[in-house]
GUDONU-296784 format. One record per residue (C-alpha): residue number from 1; x, y, z. Coordinates in nm, 3 decimals, padded with zeros to 5 digits, m for minus. Each point is the difference from the previous one (the first is absolute). Example, Ala and Ser with C-alpha at 12.3 -4.5 7.8 and 13.67 -1.06 7.14 Angstrom:
NODE pos       X       Y       Z
NODE   1  01.230 m00.450  00.780
NODE   2  00.137  00.344 m00.066
END
This chain:
NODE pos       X       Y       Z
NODE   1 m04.603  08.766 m06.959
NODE   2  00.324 m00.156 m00.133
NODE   3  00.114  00.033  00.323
NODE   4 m00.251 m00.163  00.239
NODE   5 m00.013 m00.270 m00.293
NODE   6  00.370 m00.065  00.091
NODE   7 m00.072 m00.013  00.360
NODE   8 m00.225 m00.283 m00.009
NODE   9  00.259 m00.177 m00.243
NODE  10  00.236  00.052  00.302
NODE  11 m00.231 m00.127  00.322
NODE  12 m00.102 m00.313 m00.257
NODE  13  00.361 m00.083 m00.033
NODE  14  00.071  00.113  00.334
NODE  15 m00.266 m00.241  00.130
NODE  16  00.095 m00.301 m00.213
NODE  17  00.372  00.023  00.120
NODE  18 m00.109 m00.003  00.329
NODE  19 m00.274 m00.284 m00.072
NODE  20  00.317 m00.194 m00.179
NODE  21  00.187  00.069  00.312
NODE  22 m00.242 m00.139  00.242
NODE  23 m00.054 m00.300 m00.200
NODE  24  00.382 m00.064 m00.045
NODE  25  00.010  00.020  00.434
NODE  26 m00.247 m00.188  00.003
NODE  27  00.123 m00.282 m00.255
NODE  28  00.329  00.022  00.234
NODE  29 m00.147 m00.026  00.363
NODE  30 m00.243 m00.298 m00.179
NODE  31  00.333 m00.195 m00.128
NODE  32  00.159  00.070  00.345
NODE  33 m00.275 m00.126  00.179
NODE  34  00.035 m00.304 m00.225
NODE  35  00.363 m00.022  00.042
NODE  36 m00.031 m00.003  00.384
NODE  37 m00.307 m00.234 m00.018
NODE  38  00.204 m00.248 m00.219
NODE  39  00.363  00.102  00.259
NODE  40 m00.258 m00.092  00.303
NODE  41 m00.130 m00.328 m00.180
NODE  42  00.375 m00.117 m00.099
NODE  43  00.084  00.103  00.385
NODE  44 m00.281 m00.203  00.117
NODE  45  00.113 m00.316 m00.210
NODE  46  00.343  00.007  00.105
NODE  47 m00.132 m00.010  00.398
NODE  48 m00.286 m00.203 m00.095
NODE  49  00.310 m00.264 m00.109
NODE  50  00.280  00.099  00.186
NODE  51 m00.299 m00.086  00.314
NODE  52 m00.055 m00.338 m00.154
NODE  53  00.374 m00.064 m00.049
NODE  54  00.036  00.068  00.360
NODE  55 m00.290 m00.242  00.158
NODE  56  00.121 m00.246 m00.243
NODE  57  00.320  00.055  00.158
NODE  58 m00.143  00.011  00.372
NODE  59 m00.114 m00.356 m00.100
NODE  60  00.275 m00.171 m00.137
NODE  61  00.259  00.157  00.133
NODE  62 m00.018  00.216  00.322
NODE  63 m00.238 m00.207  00.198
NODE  64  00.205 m00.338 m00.066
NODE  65  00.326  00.232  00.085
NODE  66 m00.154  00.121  00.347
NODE  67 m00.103 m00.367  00.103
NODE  68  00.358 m00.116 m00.112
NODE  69  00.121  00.267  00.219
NODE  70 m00.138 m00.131  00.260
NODE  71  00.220 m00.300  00.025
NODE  72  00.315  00.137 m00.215
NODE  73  00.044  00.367  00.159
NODE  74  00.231  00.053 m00.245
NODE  75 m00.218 m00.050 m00.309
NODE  76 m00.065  00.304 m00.165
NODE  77 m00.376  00.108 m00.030
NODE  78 m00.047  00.233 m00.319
NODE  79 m00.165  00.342  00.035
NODE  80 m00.203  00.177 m00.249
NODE  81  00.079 m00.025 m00.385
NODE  82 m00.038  00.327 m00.132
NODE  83 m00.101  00.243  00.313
NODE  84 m00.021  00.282 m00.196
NODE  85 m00.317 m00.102 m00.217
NODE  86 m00.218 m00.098  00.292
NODE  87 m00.107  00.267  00.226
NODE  88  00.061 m00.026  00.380
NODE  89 m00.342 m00.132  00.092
NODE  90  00.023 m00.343 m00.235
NODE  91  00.354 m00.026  00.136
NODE  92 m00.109  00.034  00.337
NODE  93 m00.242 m00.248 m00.059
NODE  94  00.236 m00.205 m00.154
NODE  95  00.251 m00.022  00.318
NODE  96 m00.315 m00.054  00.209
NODE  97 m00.050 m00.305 m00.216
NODE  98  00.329 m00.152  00.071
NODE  99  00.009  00.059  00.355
NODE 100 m00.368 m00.110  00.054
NODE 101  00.145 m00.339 m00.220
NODE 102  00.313 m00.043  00.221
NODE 103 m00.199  00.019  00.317
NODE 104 m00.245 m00.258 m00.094
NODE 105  00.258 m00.234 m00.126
NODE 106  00.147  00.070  00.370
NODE 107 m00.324 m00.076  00.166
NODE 108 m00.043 m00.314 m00.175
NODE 109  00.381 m00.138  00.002
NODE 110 m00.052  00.087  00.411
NODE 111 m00.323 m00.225  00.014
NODE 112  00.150 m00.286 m00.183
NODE 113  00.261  00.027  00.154
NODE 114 m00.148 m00.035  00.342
NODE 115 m00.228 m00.286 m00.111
NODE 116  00.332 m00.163 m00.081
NODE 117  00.166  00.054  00.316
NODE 118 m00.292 m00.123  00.134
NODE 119 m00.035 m00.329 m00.161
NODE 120  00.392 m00.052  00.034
NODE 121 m00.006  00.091  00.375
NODE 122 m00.240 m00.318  00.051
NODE 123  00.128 m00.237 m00.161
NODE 124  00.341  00.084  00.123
NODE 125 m00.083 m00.057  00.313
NODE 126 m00.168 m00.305 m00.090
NODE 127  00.352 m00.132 m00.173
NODE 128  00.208  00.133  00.303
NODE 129 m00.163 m00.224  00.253
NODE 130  00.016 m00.321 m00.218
NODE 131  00.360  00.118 m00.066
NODE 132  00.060 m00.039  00.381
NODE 133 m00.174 m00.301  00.084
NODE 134  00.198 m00.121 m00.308
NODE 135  00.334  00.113  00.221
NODE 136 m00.132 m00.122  00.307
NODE 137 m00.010 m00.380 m00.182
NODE 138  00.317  00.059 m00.170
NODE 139  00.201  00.085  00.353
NODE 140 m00.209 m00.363  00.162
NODE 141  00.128 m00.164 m00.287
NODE 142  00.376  00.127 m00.020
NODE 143 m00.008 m00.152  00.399
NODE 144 m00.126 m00.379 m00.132
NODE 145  00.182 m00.050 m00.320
NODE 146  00.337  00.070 m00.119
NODE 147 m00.033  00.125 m00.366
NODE 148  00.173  00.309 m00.083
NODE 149 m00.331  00.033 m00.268
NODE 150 m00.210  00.098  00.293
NODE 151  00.231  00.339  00.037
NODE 152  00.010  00.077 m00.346
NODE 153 m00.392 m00.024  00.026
NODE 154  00.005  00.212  00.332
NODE 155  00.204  00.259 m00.227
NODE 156 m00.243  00.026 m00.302
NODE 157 m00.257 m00.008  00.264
NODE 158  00.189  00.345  00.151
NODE 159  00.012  00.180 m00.298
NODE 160 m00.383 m00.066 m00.101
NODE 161 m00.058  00.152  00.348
NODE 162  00.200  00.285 m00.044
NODE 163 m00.147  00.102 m00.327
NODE 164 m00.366 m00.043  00.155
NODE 165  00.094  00.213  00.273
NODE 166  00.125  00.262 m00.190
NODE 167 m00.280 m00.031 m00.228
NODE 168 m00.236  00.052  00.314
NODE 169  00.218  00.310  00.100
NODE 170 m00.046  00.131 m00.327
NODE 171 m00.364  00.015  00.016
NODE 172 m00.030  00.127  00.396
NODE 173  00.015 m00.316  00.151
NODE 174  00.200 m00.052  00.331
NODE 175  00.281 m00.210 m00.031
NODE 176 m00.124 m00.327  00.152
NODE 177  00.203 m00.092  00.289
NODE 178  00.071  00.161  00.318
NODE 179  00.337 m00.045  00.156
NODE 180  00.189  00.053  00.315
NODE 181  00.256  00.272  00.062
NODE 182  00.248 m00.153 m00.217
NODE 183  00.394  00.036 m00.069
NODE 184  00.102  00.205 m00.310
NODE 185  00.210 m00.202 m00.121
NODE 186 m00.266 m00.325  00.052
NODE 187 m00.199  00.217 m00.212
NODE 188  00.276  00.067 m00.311
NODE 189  00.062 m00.417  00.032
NODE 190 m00.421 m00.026 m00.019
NODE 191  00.003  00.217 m00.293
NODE 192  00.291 m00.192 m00.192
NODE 193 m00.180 m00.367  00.040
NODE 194 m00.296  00.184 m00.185
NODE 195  00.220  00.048 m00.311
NODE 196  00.115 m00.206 m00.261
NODE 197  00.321 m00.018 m00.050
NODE 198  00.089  00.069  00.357
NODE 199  00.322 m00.155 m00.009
NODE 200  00.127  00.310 m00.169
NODE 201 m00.117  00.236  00.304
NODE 202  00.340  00.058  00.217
NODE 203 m00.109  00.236  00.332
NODE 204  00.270  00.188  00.203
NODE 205 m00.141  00.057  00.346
NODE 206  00.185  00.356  00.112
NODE 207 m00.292  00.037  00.319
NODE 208  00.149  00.149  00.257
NODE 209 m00.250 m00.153  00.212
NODE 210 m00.059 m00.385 m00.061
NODE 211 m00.334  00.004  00.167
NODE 212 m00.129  00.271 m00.229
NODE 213 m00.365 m00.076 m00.102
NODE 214 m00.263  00.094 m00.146
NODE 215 m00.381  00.052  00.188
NODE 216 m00.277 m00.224 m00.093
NODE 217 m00.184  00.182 m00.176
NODE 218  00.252  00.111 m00.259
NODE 219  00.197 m00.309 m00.046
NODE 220 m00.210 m00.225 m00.258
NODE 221 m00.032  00.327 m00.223
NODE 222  00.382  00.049  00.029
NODE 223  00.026 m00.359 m00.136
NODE 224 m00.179  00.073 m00.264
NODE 225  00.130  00.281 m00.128
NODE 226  00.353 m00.086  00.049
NODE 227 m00.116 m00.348 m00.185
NODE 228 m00.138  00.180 m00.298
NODE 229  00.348  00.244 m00.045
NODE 230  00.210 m00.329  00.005
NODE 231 m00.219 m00.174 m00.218
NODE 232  00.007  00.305 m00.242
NODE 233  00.422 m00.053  00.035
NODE 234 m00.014 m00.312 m00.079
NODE 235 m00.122 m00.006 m00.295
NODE 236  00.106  00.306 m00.152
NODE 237  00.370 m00.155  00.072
NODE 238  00.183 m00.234 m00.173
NODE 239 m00.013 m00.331  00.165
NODE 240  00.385 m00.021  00.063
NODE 241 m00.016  00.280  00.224
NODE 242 m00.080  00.073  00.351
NODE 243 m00.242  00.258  00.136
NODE 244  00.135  00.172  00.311
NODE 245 m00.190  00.053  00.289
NODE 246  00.115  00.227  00.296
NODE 247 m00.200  00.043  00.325
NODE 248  00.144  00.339  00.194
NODE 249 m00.101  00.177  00.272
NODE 250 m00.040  00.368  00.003
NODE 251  00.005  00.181  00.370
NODE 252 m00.346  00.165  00.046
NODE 253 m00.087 m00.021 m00.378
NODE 254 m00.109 m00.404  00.016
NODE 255  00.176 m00.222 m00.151
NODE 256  00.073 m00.055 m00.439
NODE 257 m00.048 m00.306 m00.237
NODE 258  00.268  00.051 m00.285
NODE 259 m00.075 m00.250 m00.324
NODE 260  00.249  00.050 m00.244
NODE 261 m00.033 m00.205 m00.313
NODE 262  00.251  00.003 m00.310
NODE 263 m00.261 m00.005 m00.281
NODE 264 m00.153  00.176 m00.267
NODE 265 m00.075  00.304  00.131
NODE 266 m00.238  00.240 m00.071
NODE 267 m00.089  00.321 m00.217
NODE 268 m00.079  00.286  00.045
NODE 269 m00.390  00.014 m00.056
NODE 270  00.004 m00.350  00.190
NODE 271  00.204  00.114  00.258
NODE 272 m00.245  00.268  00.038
NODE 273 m00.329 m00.214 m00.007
NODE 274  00.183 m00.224  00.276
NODE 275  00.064  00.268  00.218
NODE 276 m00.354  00.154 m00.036
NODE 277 m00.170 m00.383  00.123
NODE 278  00.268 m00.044  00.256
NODE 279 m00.117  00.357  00.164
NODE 280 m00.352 m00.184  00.040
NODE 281 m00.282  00.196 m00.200
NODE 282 m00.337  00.033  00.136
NODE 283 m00.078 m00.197 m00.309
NODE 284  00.107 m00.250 m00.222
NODE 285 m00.233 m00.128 m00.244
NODE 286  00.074 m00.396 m00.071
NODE 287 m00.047  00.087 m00.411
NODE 288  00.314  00.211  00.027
NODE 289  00.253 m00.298  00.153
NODE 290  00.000 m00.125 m00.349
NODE 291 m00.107 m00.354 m00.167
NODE 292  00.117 m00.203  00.183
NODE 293 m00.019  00.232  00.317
NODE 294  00.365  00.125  00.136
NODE 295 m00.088  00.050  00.333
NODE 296  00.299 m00.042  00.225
NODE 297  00.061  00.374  00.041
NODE 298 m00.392  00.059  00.054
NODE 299 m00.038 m00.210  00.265
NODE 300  00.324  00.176  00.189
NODE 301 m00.118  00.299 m00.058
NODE 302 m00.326 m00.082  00.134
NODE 303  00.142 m00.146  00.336
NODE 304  00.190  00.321  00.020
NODE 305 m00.312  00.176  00.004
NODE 306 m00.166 m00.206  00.269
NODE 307  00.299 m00.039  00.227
NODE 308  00.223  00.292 m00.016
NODE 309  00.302 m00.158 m00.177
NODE 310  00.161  00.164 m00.254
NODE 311  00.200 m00.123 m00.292
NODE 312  00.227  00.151 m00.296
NODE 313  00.177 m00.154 m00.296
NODE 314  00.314  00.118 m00.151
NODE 315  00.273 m00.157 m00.265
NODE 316  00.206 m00.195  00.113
NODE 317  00.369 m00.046  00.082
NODE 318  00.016 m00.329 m00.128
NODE 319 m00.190  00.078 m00.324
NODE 320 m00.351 m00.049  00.078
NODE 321 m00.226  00.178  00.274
NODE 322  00.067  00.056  00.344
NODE 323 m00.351  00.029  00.195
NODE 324 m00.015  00.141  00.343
NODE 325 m00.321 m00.138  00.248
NODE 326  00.024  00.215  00.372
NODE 327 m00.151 m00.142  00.267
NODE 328 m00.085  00.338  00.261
NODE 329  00.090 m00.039  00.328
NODE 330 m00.388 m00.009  00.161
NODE 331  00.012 m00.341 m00.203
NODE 332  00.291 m00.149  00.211
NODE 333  00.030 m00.147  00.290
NODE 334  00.314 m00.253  00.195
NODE 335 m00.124 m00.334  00.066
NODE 336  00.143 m00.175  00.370
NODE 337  00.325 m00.187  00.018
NODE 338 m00.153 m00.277  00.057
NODE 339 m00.105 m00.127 m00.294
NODE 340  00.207 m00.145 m00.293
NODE 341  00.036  00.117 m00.346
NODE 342 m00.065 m00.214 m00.338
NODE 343  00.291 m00.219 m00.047
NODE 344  00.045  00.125 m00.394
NODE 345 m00.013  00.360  00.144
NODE 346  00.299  00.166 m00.077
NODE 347  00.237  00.170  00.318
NODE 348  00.059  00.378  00.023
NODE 349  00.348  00.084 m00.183
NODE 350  00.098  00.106  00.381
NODE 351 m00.087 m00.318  00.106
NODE 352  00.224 m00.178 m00.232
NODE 353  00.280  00.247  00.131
NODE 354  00.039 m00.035  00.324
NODE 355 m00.056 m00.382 m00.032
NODE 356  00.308  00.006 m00.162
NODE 357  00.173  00.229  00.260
NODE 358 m00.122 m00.234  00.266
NODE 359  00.166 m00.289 m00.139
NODE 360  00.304  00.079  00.022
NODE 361  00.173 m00.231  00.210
NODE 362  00.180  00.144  00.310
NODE 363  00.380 m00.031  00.017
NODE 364  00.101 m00.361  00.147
NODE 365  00.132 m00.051  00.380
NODE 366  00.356 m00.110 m00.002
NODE 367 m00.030 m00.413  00.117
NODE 368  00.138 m00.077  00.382
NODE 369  00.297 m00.170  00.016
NODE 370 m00.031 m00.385  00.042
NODE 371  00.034 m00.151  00.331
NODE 372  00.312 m00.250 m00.002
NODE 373 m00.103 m00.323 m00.037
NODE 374  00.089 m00.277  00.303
NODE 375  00.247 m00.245 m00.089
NODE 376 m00.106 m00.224 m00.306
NODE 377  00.122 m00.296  00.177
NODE 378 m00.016 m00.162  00.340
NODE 379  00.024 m00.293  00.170
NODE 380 m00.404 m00.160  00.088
NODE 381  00.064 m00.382  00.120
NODE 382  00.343 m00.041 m00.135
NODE 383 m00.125  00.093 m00.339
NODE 384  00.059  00.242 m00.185
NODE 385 m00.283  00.245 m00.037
NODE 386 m00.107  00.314 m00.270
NODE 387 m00.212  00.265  00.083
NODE 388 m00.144  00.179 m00.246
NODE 389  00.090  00.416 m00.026
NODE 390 m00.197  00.277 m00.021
NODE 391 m00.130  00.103 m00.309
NODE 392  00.250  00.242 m00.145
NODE 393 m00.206  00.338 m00.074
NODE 394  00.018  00.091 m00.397
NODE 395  00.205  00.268 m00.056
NODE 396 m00.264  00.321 m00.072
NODE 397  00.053  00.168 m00.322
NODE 398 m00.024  00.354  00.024
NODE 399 m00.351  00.079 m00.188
NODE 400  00.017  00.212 m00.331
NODE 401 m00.187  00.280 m00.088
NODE 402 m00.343 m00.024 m00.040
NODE 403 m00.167  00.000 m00.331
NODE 404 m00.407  00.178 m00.008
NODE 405 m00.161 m00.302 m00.161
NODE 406 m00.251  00.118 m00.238
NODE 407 m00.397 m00.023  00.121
NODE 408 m00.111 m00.335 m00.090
NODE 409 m00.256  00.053 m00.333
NODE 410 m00.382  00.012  00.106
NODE 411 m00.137 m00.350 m00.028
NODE 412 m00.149 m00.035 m00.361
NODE 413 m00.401 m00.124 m00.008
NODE 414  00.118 m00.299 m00.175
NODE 415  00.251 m00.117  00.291
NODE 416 m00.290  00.099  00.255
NODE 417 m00.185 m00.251 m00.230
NODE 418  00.237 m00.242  00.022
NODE 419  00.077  00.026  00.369
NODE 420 m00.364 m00.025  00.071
NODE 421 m00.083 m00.319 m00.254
NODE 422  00.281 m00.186  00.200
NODE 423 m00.192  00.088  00.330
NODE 424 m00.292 m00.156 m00.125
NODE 425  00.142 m00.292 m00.171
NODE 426  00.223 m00.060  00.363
NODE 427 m00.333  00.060  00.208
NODE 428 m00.196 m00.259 m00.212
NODE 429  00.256 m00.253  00.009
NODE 430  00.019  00.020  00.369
NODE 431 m00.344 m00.029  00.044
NODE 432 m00.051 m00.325 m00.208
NODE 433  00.325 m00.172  00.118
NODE 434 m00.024 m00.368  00.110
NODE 435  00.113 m00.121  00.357
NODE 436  00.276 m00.133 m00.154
NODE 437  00.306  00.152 m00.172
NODE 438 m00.131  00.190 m00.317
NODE 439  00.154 m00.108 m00.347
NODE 440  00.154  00.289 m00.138
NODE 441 m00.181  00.279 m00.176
NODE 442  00.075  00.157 m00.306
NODE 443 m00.153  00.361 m00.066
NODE 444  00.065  00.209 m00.319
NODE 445 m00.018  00.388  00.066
NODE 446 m00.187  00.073 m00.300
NODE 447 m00.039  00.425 m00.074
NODE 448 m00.272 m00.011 m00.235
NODE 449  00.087  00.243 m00.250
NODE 450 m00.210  00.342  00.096
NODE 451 m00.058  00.087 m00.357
NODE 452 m00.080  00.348  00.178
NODE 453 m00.029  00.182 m00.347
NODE 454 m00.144  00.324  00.028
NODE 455 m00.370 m00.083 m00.095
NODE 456 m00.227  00.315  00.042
NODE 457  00.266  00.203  00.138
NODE 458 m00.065  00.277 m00.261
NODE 459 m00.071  00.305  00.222
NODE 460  00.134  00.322 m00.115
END
């Protein structure tokens, strides 16, 4: 019995080892499960935050960022804060967002931006027309009275019409005046009277062909352009410098309009931005020409678009930027003989050249010997008479050698100003002169002072 007594003792302690066991397991799996429950909770909270760090991020930083961007390419637009703590379908989301943001701030900016263009196109025309009845007056006037106040008037009244026009241009508008077939280098003089501080503008005139011209169609939007690049020189130089212009002509390729200006020059990122709006983008957005709007390089790059010019911009030799404006061949045309040039135009460098060849004077004849004279004396009445002699022939000094006289210097606007006022004034007195003798009249040429500062030439 002892036996089966210790048997039992055995299975009972058997069985409560085992009972311990299964208790201890499951103690352990319980505080695991707890353990993971409390790991899955703590891993919850940290995406649960690291989620709200992110949107809170999207908000303040990413979104404003992306519409930045959108003007300053090269602002940086930050990405996700901690990647790793949100899982890929809240970051997806969270990309979504920004792009979703960046093309409704792109919508809207376009829509403004049209009702702007819209608004500015009107009333640009509006300005434009009074501009040119404004011109019209000014050139009736400059014919009735001589006051050199009436130019400087026509001159302010030329660069308010030049930035209208480009205004209009900016904003799709055609340029506002329709032209003839007219000379290139007619146009480079039209688009140096547009600038202020023309005086400064020298042109070299290395055509080939003097009759080289530009088509109709083409040759107001040349004039602009080429106006806006010189008005850009000009005041991005110092005003004790001159801004070089050179018109060549190119064989099939068209001909080239080389402004070289001795200014401040450029950097890099602005070098860049220039040559970007000078390529003519399908779109320019007027909030991006900054406050106040720098919009000489727009509008170029705009006619460049529209009429199949092309322009580039380098440094300069001289220190500041060298821009090249190409005028293509189907854009050219030669004008007839038969019609004269502007007076202020300059001459082609060959001109100049064999002007001076052809005025060299030819060597001189060698003089014919005098005929004798007759007698200086002889009887007439049984007086003594003289009769005159021949006029001795001056002795011909052989010629020297030819010196090329320089080109005479372009006539200035001022001189042209002058020159003209004295017309006037002559024609006027004429016209009111009495029957009898005139007294003596006294004229002053007065040149007003031009005080042609360089007031809104601020294009960049």
């Amino acid at each position: 019995m002892a036996w089966i007594v210790a048997l039992i003792a055995v299975v009972v302690a058997v069985t409560a080892v085992v009972r311990s066991q299964n208790a201890a397991r499951d103690a352990n799996v319980a505080w695991a499960r707890v353990e993971l429950a409390e790991r899955q909770a703590k891993a919850a909270d940290a995406r649960t935050t690291a989620l709200t760090d992110e949107i809170r991020q999207l908000a303040q930083k990413r979104i404003p960022a992306a519409a930045l961007a959108l003007s300053h390419p090269s602002a940086p637009v930050p990405g996700l804060r901690e990647a790793a703590e949100v899982d890929g379908g809240s970051a997806r989301l969270l990309t979504e967002a920004v792009q979703a943001a960046r093309a409704a701030v792109i919508e809207e900016r376009q829509r403004v931006d049209a009702a702007a263009r819209a608004a500015m196109r009107g009333t640009s025309a509006k300005i434009q027309s009074l501009l040119n009845q404004s011109q019209q007056l000014l050139h009736e006037l400059q014919h009735e009275y001589d006051d050199p106040r009436i130019l400087q008037l026509d001159f302010r009244n030329e660069l308010a019409l030049r930035r209208t026009q480009a205004t209009a241009v900016l904003c799709d508008a055609w340029p506002g005046l329709a032209r003839q077939n007219s000379p290139l280098v007619e146009i480079v003089l039209g688009a140096q009277s547009r600038v202020a501080g023309y005086e400064r503008i020298k042109v070299a005139n290395h055509l080939r062909d003097e009759w080289l011209a530009v088509v109709a169609r083409a040759a107001e939007p040349l004039a602009i352009a080429l106006a806006e690049l010189l008005a850009n020189a000009t005041a991005y130089s110092h005003p004790d410098t001159d801004v070089q212009v050179t018109v060549q002509q190119s064989g099939g390729r068209g001909a080239f309009l080389v402004v070289d200006d001795a200014g401040i020059g450029m950097d890099d990122d602005a070098l860049e931005r220039a040559r970007a709006l000078l390529a003519g983008p399908s779109e320019v957005l007027l909030t991006e020409l900054g406050d106040p709007p720098q919009t000489g390089f727009a509008v170029v790059g705009r006619l460049v678009v529209q009429y199949g010019l092309s322009c580039h911009i380098e440094p300069s030799p001289f220190g500041g930027m060298r821009t090249i404006l190409r005028v293509p061949a189907h854009l050219l045309t030669v004008l007839e003989d038969d019609r004269s040039l502007s007076a202020l135009a300059p001459k082609p460098v060959h001109a100049h050249t064999a002007t001076t060849a052809a005025a060299e004077p030819e060597p001189a004849a060698e003089p014919e010997p005098a005929a004798e004279p007759e007698p200086a004396v002889k009887e007439r009445n049984g007086l003594p008479s003289r009769r005159r002699r021949a006029p001795r022939p001056a002795p011909v000094r052989s010629a020297p050698a030819a010196i090329p006289a320089a080109p005479p210097p372009p006539r200035t606007p001022e001189q042209a100003e002058a020159s003209w006022a004295a017309l006037q004034q002559g024609t006027l007195s004429g016209r009111s002169a009495p029957a009898s003798p005139p007294e003596a009249q006294h004229h002053d040429d007065k040149d007003g002072q031009d005080d042609r500062n360089d007031q809104g030439d601020d294009e960049t």
